[in-house]
Backbone bond lengths (Angstrom), bond angles and torsions (degrees), N, CA, C in turn:
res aa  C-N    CA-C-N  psi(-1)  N-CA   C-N-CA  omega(-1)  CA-C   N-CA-C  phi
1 X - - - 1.440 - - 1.528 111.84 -
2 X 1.591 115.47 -61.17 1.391 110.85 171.68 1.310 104.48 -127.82
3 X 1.320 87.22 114.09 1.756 128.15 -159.13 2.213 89.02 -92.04
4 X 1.411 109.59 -70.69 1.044 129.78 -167.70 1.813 123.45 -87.40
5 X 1.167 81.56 -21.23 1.733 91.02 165.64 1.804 102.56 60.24
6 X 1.112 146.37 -163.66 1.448 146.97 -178.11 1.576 110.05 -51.32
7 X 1.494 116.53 101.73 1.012 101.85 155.43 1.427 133.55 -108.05
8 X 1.427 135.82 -164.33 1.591 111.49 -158.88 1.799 119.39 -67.49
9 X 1.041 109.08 -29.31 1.469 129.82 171.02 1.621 113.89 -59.93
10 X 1.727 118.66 -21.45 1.247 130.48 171.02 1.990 92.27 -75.83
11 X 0.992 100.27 -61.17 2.112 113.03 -153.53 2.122 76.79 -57.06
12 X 1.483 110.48 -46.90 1.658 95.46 -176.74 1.259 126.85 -46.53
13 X 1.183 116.78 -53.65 1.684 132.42 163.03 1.215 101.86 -41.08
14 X 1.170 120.00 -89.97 1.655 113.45 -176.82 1.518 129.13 -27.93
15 X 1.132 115.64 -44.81 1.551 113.35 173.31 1.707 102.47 -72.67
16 X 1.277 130.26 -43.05 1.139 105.77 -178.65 1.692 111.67 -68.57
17 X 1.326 116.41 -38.61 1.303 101.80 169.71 1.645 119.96 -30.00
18 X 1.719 107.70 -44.50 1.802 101.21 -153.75 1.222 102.49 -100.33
19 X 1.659 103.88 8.30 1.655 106.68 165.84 1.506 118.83 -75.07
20 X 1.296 99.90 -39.68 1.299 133.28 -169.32 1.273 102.00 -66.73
21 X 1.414 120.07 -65.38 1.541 104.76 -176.19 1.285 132.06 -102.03
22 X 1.858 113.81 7.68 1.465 114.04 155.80 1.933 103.99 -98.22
23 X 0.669 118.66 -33.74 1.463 112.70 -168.80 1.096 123.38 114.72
24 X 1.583 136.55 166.35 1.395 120.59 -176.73 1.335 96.30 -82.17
25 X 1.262 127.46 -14.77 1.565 107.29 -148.60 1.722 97.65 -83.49
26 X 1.558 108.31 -43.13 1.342 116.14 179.12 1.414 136.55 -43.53
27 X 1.868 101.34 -42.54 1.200 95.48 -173.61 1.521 114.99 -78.71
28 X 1.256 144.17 -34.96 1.543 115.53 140.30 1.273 145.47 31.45
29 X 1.768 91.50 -70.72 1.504 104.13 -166.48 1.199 105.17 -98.40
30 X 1.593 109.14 -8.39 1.619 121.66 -169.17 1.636 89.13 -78.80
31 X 1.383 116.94 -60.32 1.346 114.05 -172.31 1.572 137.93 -58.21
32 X 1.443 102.69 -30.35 1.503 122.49 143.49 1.789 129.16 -49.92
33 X 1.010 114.10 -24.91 1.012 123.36 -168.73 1.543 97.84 -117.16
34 X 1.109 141.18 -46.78 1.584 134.29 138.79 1.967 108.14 -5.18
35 X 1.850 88.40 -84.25 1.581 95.05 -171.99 1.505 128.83 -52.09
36 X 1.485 101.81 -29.91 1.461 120.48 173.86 1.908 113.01 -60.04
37 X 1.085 109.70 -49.31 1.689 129.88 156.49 1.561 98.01 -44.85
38 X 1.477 100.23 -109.67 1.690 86.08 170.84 1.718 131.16 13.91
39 X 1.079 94.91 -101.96 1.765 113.78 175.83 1.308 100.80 -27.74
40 X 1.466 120.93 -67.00 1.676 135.16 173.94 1.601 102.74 -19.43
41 X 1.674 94.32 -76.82 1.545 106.02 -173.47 1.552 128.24 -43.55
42 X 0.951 92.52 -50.86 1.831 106.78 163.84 1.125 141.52 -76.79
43 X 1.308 106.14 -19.12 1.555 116.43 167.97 1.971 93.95 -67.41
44 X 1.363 114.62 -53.44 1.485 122.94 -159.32 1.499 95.97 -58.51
45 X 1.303 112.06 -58.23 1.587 120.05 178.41 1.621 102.80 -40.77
46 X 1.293 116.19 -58.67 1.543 101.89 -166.89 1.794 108.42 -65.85
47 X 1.300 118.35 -34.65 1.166 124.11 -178.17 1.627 107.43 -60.07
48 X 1.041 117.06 -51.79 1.646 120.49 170.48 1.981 109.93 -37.89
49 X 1.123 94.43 -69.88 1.672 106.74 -161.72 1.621 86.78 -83.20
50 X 0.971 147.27 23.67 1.324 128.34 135.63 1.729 104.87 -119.61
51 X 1.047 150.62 17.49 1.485 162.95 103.23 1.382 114.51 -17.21
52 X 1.545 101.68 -51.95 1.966 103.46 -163.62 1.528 92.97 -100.44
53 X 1.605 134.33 -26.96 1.685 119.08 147.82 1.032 108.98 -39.88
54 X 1.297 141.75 -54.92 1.259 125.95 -138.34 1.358 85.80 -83.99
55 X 1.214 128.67 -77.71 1.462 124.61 158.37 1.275 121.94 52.33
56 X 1.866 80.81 -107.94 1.458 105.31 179.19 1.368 138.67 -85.08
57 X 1.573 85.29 18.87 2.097 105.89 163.85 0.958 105.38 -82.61
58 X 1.465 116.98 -45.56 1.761 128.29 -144.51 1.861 92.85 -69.15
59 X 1.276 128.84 156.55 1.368 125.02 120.89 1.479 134.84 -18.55
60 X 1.153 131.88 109.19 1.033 127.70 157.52 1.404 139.87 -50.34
61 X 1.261 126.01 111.08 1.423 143.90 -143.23 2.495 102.39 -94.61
62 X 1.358 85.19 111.16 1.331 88.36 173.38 1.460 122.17 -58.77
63 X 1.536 104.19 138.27 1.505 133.11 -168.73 1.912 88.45 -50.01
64 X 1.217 109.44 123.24 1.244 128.14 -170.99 1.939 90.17 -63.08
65 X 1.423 141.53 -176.36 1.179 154.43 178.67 2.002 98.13 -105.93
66 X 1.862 111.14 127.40 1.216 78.70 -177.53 2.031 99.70 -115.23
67 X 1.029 121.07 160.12 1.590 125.26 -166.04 1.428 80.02 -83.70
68 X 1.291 111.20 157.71 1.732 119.53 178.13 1.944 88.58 -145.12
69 X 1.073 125.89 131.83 0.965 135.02 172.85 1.413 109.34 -124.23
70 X 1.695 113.23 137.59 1.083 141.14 -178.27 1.329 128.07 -85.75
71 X 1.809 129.55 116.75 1.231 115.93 -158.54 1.677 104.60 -88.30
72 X 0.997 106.08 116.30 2.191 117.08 171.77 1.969 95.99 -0.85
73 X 1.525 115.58 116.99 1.132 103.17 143.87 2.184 92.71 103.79
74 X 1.329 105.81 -7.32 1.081 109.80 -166.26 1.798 96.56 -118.76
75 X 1.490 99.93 128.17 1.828 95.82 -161.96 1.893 97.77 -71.94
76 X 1.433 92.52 166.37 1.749 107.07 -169.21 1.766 99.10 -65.15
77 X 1.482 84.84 163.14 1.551 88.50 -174.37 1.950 99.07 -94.57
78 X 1.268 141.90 159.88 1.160 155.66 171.18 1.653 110.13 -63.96
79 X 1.883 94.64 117.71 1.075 108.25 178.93 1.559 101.73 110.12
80 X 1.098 126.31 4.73 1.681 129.87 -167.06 1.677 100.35 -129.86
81 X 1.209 87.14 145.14 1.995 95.99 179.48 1.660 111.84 -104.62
């Protein structure tokens, strides 16, 4: 049945479809706002994977001390005066 899967006469239809039901004026702003996403995405991506380099060059930084506070009426926790 589908031997050929999309051929160019399929991708034709389709764009007139999304002409058809966003408008010319829209897609524009659709595509701007696409690329703007884009850029977004990849900027973050590169910021990530050079984040977790930096990372795992650096020294590893000791587990900070954490305050544990006790609610009125609730006995002390072990190891506390």
């Amino acid at each position: 049945m589908l031997r050929n899967g999309l051929e160019p006469w399929h991708l034709l239809i389709v764009a007139i479809m999304i002409i058809v039901l966003f408008g010319s004026k829209k897609l524009p702003e659709a595509a701007r706002g696409l690329g703007k996403s884009m850029r977004i995405l990849k900027s973050e991506a590169k910021a990530m994977k050079e984040d977790g380099t930096a990372q795992s060059t650096a020294a590893p930084a000791e587990p900070a001390a954490q305050d544990v506070q006790v609610a009125p009426g609730e006995p002390a926790a072990r190891g506390t005066a």
